[in-house]
C-alpha positions as CSV (number, residue, x, y, z in Angstrom):
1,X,-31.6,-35.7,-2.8
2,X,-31.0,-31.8,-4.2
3,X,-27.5,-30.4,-2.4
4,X,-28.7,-27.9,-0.2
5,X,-26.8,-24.5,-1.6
6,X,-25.1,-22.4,1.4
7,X,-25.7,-18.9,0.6
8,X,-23.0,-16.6,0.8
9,X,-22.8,-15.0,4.3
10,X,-22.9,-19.0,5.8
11,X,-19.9,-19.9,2.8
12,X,-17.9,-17.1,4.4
13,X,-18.2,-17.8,7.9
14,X,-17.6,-21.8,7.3
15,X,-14.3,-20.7,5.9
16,X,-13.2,-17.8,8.3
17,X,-13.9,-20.5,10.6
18,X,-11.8,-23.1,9.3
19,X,-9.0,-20.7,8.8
20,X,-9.0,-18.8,12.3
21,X,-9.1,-22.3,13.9
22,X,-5.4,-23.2,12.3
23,X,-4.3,-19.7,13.5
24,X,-5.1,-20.5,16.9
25,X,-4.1,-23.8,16.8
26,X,-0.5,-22.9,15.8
27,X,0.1,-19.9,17.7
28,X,1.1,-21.9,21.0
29,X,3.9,-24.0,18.7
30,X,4.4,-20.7,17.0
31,X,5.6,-19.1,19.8
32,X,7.7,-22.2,21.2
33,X,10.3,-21.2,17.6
34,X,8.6,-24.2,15.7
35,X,9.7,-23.1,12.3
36,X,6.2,-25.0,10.6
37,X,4.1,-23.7,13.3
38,X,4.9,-19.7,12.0
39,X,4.4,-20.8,8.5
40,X,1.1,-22.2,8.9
41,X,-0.4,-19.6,10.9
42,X,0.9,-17.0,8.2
43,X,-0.9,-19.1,5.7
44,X,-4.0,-19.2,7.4
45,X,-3.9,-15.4,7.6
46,X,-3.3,-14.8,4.1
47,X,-6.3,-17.2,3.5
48,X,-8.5,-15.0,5.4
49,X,-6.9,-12.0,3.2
50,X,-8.2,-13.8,0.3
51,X,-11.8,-14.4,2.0
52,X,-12.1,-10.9,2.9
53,X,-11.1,-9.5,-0.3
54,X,-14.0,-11.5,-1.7
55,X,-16.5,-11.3,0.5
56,X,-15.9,-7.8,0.9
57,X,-19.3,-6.8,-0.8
58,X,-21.3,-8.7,2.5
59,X,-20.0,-6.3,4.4
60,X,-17.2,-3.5,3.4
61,X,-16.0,-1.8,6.3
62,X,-15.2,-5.3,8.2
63,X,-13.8,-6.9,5.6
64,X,-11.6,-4.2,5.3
65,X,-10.4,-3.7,8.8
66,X,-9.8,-7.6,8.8
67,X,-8.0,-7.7,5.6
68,X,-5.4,-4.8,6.4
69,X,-5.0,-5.8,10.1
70,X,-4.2,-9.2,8.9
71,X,-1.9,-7.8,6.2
72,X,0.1,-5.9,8.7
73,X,0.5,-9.4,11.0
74,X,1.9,-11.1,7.7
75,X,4.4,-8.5,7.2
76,X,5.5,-8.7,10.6
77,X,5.7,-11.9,10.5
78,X,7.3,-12.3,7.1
79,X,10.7,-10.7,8.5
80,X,10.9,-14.1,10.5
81,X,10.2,-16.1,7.9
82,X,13.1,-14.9,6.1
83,X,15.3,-16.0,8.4
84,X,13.8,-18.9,8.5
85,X,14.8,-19.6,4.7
86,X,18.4,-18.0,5.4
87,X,19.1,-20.6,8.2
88,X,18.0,-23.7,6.4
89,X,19.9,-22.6,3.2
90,X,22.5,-21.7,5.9
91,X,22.6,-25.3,7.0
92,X,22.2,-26.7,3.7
93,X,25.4,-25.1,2.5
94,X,27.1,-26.4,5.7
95,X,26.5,-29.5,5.0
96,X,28.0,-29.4,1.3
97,X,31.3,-28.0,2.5
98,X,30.4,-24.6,1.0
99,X,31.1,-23.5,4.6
100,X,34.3,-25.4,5.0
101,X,36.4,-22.2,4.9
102,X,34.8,-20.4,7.7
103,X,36.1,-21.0,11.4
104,X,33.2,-23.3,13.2
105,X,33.3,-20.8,15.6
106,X,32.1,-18.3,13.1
107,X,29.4,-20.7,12.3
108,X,28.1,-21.3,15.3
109,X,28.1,-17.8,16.0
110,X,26.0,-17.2,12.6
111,X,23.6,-19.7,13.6
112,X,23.1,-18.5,16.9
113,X,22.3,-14.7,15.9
114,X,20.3,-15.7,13.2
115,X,17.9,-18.1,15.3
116,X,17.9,-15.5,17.9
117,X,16.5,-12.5,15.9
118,X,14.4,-14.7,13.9
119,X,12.8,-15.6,17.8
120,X,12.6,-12.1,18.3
121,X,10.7,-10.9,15.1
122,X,8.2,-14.0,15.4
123,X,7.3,-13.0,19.3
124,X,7.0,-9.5,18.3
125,X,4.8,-10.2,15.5
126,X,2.5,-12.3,17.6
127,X,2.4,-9.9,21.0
128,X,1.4,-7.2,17.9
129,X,-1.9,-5.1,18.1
130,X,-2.9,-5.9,14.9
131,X,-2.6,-9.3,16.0
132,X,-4.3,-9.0,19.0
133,X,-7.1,-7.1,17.1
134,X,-7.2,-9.4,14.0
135,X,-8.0,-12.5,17.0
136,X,-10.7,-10.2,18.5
137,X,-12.7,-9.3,15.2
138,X,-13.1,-13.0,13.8
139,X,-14.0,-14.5,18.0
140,X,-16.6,-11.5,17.6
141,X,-17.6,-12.6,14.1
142,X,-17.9,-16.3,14.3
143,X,-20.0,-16.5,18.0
144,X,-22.8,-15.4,15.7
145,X,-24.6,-18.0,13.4
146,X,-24.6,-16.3,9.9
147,X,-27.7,-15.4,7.9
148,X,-29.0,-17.2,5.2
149,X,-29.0,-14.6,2.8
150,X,-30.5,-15.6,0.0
151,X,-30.5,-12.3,-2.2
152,X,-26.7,-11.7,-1.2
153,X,-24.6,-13.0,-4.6
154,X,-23.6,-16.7,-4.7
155,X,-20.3,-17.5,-3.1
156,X,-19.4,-18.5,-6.6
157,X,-20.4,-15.0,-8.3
158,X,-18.3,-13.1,-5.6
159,X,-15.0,-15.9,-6.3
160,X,-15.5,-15.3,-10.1
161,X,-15.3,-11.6,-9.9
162,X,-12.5,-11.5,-7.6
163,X,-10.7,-13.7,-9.8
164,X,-11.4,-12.3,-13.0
165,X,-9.8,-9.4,-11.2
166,X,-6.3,-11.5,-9.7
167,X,-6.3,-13.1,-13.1
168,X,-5.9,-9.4,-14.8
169,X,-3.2,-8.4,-12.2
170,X,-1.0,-11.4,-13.0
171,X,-1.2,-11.0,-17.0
172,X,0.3,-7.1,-15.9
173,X,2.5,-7.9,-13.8
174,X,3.8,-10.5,-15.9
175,X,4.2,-8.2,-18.7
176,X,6.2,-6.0,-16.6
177,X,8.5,-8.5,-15.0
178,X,11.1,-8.3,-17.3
179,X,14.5,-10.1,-16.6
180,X,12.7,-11.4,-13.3
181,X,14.9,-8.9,-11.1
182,X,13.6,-9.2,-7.4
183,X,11.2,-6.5,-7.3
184,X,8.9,-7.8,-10.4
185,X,9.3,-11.2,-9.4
186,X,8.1,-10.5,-6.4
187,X,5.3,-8.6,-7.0
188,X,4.3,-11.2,-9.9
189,X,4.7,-13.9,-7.0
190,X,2.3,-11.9,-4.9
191,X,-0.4,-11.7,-7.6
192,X,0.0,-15.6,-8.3
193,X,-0.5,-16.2,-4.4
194,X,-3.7,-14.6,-4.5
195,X,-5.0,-16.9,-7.4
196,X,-3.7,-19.9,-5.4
197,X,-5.9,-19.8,-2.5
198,X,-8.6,-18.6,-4.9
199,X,-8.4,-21.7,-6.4
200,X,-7.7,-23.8,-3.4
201,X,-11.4,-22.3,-1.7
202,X,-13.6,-22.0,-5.5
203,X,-11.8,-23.6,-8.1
204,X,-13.6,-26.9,-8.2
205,X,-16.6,-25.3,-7.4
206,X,-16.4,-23.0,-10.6
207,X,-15.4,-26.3,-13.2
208,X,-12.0,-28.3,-14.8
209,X,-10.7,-24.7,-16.4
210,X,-10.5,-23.1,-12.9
211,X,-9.1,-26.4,-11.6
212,X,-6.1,-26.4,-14.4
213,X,-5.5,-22.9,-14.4
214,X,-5.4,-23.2,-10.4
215,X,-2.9,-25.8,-10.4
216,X,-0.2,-24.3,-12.8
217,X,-0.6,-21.3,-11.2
218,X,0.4,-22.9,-8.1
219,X,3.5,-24.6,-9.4
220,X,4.2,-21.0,-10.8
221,X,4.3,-19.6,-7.9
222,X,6.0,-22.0,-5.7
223,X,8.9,-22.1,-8.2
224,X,9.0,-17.5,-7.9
225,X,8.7,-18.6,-4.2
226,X,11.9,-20.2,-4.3
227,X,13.4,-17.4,-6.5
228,X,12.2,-15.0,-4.2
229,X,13.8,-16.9,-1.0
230,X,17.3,-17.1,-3.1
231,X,17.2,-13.2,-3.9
232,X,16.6,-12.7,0.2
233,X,19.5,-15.0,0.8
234,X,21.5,-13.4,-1.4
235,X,21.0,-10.1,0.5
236,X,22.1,-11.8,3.6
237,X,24.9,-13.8,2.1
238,X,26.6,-10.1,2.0
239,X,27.0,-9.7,5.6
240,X,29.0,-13.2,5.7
241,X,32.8,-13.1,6.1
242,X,34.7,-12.0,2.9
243,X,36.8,-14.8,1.2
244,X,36.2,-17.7,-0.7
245,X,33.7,-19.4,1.5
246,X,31.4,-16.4,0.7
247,X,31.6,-16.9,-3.2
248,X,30.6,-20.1,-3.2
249,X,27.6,-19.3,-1.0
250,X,26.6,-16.7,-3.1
251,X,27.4,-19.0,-6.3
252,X,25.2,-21.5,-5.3
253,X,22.7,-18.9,-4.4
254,X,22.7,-17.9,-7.8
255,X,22.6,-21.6,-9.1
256,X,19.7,-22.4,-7.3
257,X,18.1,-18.9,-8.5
258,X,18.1,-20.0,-12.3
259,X,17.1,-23.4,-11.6
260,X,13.4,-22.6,-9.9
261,X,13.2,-19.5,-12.2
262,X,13.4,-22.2,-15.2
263,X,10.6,-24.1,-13.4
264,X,8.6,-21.1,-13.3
265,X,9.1,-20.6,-17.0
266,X,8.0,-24.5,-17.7
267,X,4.5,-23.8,-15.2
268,X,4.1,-20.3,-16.7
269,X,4.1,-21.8,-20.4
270,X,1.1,-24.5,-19.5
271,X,-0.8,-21.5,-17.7
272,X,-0.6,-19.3,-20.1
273,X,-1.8,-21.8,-22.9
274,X,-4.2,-19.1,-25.2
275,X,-6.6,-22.2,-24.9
276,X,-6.6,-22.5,-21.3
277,X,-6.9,-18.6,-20.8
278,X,-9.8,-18.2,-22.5
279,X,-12.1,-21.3,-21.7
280,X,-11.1,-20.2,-18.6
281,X,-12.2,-16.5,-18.7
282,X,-15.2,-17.4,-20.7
283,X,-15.6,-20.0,-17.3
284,X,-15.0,-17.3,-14.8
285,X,-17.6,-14.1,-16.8
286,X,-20.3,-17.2,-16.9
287,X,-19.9,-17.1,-13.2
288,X,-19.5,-13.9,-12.2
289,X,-22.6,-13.0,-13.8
290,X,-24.9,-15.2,-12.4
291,X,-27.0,-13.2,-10.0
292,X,-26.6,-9.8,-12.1
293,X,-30.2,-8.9,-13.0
């Protein structure tokens, strides 16, 4: 029997769907401190970033609002996610005597300020209007059944554009990342986040090149993840007492910095493969012009 294809508007509200029903299914552990619960919920928001940023030609001015509504939750929420990181490199370190120096007084104390702003940022990011808003617009949205569009472009046309367009922003970003301060890093990071969940929606939808290209992309970027998270803790490590226990916080810091930014180098080298880049684009421009005409 011929697969059924879903047109556009009903590939986009499937999705939105799935996505808005792990925000809501998270938020209650969310606000309860559970550390998982926050991440997962800030996933599934950036997913339904990446959905509006596709879909946006369905429907502009709501994929818009939805997109930089959500984008303002993420940030919010992103300051308690750094702490997050800080506390269980925090405890890592602990646990390896790097710590051994400081009173466990002092420790305790650390710990206890840390958890407690990094409770405060995640209920202020979740009692947050654009929050609120974000919840309200995709209820609204998903109580009605989606059109099946048939002259809107393909789900597949709209994932190939977007990505042709993610896949241009890494290459620049790339080229402009220099030493891999924190700043280019970061934005890099960004850039290979978007292609991610790209790839983890469309990828095997669009054929093998997507699928490769989709999966170094991801070990790229979890490796700058990692970088990224040792550059935050390095800020933070500054406000620990002075003395030796310090130094070897931040040393290990540093460590742990080279060692995921040589894992990025090893996932950049395969996704970057001149082979692989352009079967792929030749892959994604096949795609992407598929309903022109």
């Amino acid at each position: 029997m011929a697969r059924v294809r879903k047109s556009a508007p009903q590939v986009v509200h499937r999705l939105l769907a799935e996505q808005f029903k792990i925000v809501k299914a998270n938020e209650p552990r969310a606000r309860t401190g559970s550390v998982k619960g926050l991440h997962d919920l800030r996933v599934a928001l950036r997913r339904i970033r990446t959905l509006a940023r596709v879909f946006a030609p369905l429907d502009p001015k709501f994929m818009a609002r939805l997109d930089h509504r959500a984008r303002k939750v993420c940030s919010r929420m992103g300051d308690a996610r750094d702490l997050d990181v800080w506390l269980a490199l925090f405890g890592e370190l602990e646990e390896a005597g790097g710590l051994d120096e400081m009173a466990r007084r002092d420790r305790k104390s650390v710990r206890a300020e840390l958890r407690a702003a990094r409770t405060r940022l995640a209920a202020e990011a979740l009692d947050c209007g654009a929050f609120r808003r974000v919840k309200k617009m995709l209820t609204e949205r998903l109580r009605r059944k989606p059109a099946a569009d048939r002259d809107a472009p393909s789900a597949e046309a709209l994932a190939a554009r977007r990505m042709l367009e993610v896949r241009a922003t890494i290459a620049r970003r790339y080229r402009q990342a220099g030493s891999f301060s924190s700043k280019p890093a970061h934005n890099l990071r960004r850039a290979g986040r978007r292609m991610r969940y790209l790839s983890e929606f469309f990828a095997e939808s669009l054929g093998r090149e997507s699928v490769r290209a989709g999966q170094w992309i991801t070990k790229a970027q979890a490796a700058l993840g990692k970088v990224h998270d040792s550059d935050n803790s390095l800020e933070l490590s500054k406000d620990l007492p002075a003395g030796s226990a310090r130094t070897r916080v931040r040393r290990h810091l540093r460590t742990r910095r080279r060692v995921f930014l040589a894992r990025f180098r090893t996932a950049w080298k395969h996704y970057a493969d001149p082979r692989l880049q352009q079967a792929w684009e030749k892959q994604l421009k096949a795609a992407a012009e598929l309903d022109a005409g």
